[in-house]
C-alpha positions as CSV (number, residue, x, y, z in Angstrom):
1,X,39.2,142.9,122.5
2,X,42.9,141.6,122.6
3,X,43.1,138.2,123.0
4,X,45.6,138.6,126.5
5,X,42.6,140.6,127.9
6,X,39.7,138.3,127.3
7,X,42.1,135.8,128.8
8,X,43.0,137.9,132.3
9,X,39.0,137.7,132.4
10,X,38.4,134.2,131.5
11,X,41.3,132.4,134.0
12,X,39.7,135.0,136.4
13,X,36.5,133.3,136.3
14,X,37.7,129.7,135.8
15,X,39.8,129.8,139.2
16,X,37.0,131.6,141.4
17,X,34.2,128.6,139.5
18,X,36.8,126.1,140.7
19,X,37.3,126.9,144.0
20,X,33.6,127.8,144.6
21,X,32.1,124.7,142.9
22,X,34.1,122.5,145.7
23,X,33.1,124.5,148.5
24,X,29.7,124.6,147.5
25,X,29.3,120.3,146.8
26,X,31.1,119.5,150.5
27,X,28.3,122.3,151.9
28,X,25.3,120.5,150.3
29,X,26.8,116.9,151.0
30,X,27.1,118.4,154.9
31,X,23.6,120.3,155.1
32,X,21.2,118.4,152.3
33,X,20.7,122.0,150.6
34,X,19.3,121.7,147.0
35,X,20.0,125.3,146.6
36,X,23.7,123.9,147.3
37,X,23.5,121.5,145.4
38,X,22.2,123.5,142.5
39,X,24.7,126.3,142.7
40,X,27.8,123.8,142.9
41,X,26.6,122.2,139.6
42,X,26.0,125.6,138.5
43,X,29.9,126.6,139.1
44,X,31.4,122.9,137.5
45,X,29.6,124.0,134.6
46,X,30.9,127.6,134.4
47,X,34.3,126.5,135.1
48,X,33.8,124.0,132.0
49,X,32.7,127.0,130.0
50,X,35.8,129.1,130.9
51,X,38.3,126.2,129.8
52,X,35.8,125.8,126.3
53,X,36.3,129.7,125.7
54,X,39.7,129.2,126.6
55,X,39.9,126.4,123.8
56,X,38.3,128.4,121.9
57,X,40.3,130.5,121.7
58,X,43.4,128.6,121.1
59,X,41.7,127.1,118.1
60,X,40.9,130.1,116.6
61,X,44.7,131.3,116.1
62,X,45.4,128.6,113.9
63,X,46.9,129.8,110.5
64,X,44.7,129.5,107.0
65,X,44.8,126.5,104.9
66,X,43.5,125.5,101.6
67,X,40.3,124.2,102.6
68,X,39.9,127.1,105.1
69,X,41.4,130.1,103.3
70,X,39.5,132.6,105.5
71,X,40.9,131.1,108.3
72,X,39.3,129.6,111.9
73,X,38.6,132.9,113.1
74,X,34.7,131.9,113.5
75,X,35.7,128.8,116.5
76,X,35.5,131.1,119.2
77,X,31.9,131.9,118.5
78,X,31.3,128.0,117.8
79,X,33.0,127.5,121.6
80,X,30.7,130.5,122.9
81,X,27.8,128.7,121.1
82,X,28.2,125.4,122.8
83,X,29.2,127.5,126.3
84,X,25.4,128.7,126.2
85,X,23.9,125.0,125.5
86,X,26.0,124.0,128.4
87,X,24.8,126.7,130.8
88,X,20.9,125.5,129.3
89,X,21.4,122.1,129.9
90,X,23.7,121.0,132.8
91,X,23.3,124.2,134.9
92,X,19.4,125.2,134.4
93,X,17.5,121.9,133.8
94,X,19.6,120.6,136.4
95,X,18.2,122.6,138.8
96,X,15.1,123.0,137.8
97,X,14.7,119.3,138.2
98,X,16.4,119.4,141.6
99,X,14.1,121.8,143.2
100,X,11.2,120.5,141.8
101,X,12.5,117.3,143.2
102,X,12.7,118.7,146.5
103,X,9.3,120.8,146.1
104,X,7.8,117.6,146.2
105,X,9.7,116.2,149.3
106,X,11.5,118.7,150.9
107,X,13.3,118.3,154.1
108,X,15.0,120.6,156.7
109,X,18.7,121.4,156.8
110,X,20.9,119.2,159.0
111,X,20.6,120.5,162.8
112,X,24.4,120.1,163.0
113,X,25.4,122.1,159.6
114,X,22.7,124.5,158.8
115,X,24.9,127.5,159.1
116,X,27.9,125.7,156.6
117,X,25.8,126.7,153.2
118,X,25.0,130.7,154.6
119,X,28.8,130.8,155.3
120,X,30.1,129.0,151.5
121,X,27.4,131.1,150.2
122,X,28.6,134.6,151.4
123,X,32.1,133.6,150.9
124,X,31.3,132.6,147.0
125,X,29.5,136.3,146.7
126,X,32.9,137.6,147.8
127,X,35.1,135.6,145.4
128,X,32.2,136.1,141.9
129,X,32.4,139.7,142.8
130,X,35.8,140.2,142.4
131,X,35.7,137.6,139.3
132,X,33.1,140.1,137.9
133,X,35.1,143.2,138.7
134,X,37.7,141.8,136.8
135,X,35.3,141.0,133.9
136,X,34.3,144.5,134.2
137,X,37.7,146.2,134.5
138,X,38.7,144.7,130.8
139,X,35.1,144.9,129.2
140,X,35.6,149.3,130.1
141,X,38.9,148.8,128.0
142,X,36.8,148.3,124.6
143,X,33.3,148.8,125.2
144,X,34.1,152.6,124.3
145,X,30.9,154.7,124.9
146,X,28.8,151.9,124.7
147,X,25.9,150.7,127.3
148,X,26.4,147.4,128.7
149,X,23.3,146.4,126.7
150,X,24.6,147.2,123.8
151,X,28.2,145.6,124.6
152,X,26.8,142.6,125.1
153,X,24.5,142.2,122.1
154,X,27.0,144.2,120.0
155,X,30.2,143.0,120.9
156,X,32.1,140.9,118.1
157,X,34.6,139.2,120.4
158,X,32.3,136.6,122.6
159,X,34.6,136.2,125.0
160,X,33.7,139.0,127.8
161,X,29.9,139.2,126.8
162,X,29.7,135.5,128.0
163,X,31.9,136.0,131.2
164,X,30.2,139.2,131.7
165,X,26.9,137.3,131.9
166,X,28.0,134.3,133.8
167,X,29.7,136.2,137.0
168,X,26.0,138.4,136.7
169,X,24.2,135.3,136.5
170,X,26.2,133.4,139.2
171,X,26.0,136.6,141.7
172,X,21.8,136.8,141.4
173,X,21.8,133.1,141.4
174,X,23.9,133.2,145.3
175,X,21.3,135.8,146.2
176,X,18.6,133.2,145.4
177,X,20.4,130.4,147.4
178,X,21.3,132.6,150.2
179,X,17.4,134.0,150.7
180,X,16.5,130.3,149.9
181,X,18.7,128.6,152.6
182,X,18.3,131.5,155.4
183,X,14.1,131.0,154.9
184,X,15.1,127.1,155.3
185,X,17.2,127.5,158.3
186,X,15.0,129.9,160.3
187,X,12.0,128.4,160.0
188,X,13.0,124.9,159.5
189,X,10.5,124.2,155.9
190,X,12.7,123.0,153.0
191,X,10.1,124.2,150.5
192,X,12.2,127.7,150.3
193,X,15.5,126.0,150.1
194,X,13.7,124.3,147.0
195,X,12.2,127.4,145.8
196,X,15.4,129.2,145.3
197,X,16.5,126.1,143.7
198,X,13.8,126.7,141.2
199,X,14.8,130.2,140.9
200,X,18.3,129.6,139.7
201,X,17.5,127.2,137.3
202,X,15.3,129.8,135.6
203,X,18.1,132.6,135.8
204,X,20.3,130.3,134.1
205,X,17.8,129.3,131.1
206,X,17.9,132.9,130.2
207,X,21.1,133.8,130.2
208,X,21.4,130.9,128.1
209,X,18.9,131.8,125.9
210,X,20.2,135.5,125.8
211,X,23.7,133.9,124.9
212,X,22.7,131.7,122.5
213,X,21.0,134.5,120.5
214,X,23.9,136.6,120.1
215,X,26.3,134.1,119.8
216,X,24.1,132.5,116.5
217,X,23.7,135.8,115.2
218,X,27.8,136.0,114.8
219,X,27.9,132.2,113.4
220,X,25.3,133.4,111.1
221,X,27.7,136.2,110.1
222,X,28.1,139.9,111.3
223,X,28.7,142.6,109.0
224,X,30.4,145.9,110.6
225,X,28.8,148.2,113.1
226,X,27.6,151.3,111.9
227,X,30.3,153.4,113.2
228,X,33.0,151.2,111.4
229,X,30.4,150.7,108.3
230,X,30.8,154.9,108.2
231,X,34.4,154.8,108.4
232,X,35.4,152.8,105.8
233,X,32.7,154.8,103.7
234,X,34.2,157.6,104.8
235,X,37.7,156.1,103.6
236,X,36.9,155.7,100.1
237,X,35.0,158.5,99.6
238,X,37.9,160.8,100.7
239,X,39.9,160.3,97.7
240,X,39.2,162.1,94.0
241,X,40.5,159.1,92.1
242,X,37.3,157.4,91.7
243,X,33.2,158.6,90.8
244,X,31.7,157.0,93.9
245,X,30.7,153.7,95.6
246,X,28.3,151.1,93.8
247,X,27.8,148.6,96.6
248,X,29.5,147.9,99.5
249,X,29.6,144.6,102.0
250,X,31.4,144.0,104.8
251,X,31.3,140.4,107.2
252,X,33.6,139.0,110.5
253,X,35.4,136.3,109.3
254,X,36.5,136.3,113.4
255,X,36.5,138.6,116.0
256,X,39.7,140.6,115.0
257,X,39.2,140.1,111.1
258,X,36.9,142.3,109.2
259,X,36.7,141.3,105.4
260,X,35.6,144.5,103.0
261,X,34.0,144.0,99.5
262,X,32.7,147.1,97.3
263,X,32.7,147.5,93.7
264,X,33.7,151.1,92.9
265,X,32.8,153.5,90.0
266,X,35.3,155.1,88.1
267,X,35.2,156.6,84.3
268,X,35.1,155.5,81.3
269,X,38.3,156.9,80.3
270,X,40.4,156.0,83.2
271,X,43.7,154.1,82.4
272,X,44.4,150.7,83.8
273,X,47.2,151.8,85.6
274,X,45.5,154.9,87.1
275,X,43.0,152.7,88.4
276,X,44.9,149.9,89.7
277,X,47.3,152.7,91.9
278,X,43.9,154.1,92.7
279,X,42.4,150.6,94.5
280,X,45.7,150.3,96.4
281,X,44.7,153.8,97.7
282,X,41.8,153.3,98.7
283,X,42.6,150.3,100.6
284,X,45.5,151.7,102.5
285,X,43.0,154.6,103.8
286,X,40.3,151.9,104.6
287,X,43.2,149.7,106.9
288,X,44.0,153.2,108.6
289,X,40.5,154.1,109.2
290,X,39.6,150.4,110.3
291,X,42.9,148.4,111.2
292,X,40.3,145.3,111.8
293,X,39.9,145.1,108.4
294,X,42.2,142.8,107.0
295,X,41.0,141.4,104.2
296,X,39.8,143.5,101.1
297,X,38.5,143.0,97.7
298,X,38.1,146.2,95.7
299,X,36.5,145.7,92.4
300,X,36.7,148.8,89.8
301,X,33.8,149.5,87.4
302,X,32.9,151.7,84.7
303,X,30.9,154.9,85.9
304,X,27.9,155.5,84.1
305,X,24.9,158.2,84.3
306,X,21.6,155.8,84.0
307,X,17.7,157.7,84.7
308,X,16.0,154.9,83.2
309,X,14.3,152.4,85.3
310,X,16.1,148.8,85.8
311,X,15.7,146.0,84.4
312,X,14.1,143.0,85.9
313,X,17.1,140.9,86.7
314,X,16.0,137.6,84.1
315,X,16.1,140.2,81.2
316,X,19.0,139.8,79.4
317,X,19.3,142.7,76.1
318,X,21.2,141.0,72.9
319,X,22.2,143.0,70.5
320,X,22.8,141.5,67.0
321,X,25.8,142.5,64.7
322,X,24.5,144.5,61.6
């Protein structure tokens, strides 16, 4: 995901949130809806989350230094980590406190402005449906061939997963507001209104949840996907300089930034030079076949044939001098 595309997504969202969140607070201020109330705390928190992805990303672009030689690649999953405690804590306990708040007292909507919150909400399903078309429109530009599923749990760059899951979250959530506040206003009992209060504050929780899964699994570290795992295989393999691959590992040091380590076999009689123009080889085929792998460490070894069974790995074998 280029960084200008996760961007066109992100402001997309941000602007919509904005707009949205001050509709939705003059509508519940107007009509008393928690549902209202809920949702506009909802959209002040994803508009918050846009600008910390947003941050994020800024952050992230900063060149390596000696005490972080990898680089900051890894702050925009520490912003998309701290976007899903936001969306946990200030959007879904919000609101589950709300409407059990008003579960216990709930009140009509105001005679004068019950119709206000149907009209914010309809409008607000008009503007997060185009935020989410746009989400969509630059997720299909990397996803490949993959399932949305799979692009969100799979996707290295956290940028579009988490806006991706917000404009879903934020649609269902209207829904719930809008069934909640019609209920309310045609039959005149808060307890719906406080009910689809209730409702949103669970969506939320598990899109949190679901976020904050995927987003700890890439601050945990990521190695490639098996397509790109294959490839660079693939890569070293195709040469005739070299006996074959010990061990290879690969990890995101960022979104963009693959790093590659594999020790790789070669003979016994193999001259130094041979082998040296042999690793720069193999590492231009591994860039071609993966350009997201910029870093590589390539470390040559002496083939041998060996049946036996291993070692343990506290034995150590001495031989003395005769």
């Amino acid at each position: 995901m280029s960084a200008s595309g996760g961007n066109k997504a992100i402001i997309a969202a941000f602007l919509a949130n904005t707009g949205i969140a001050i509709t939705k607070f003059i509508a519940a201020a107007l009509s008393g809806s928690s549902s209202m109330l809920a949702e506009g705390v909802h959209s002040v928190a994803d508009a918050g989350n846009q600008l910390l992805l947003l941050l994020g990303g800024r952050k992230a672009k900063r060149k390596a230094n000696a005490e972080h030689p990898f680089g900051f690649g890894r702050e925009r999953y520490v912003y998309a980590f701290v976007v899903s405690i936001i969306l946990f804590s200030v959007g879904g306990v919000f609101s589950l406190y709300e409407g059990f708040s008003k579960l216990q007292h709930p009140h009509p909507l105001d005679p004068a402005w019950w119709w206000l919150p149907i009209v914010v909400l309809l409008v607000a399903i008009v503007l997060e449906s185009f935020s989410l078309r746009t989400a969509v429109k630059e997720s299909n530009l990397v996803r490949g061939k993959q399932g949305w599923v799979a692009f969100v749990r799979h996707a290295k760059a956290p940028e579009l997963p988490v806006v991706l899951l917000e404009d879903v979250a934020a649609l269902v959530g209207l829904v719930f507001a809008l069934i909640g506040v019609g209920l309310t206003a045609i039959t005149g009992n808060g307890i719906y209104d406080a009910v689809g209060t209730l409702f949103i504050g669970a969506l939320l929780i598990v899109v949190a949840i679901v976020l904050g899964i995927e987003t700890k699994s890439l601050l945990v570290g990521e190695g490639a996907n098996p397509a790109d795992a294959v490839a660079i295989e693939d890569a070293i393999l195709a040469g005739t300089e070299h006996e074959g691959i010990i061990h290879m590992k690969t990890l995101y040091l960022g979104p963009e930034e693959l790093m590659v380590g594999a020790k790789i076999a070669f003979s016994a009689d193999k001259r130094f030079a041979d082998v040296a123009t042999a690793i720069d080889a193999i590492e231009a085929r591994i860039r071609v076949a993966v350009p997201t792998a910029r870093v590589i460490y390539l470390e040559p070894d002496v083939y041998s044939k060996f049946n036996g069974p291993n070692p343990p790995t506290d034995t150590f074998v001495i031989k003395g001098l005769e």
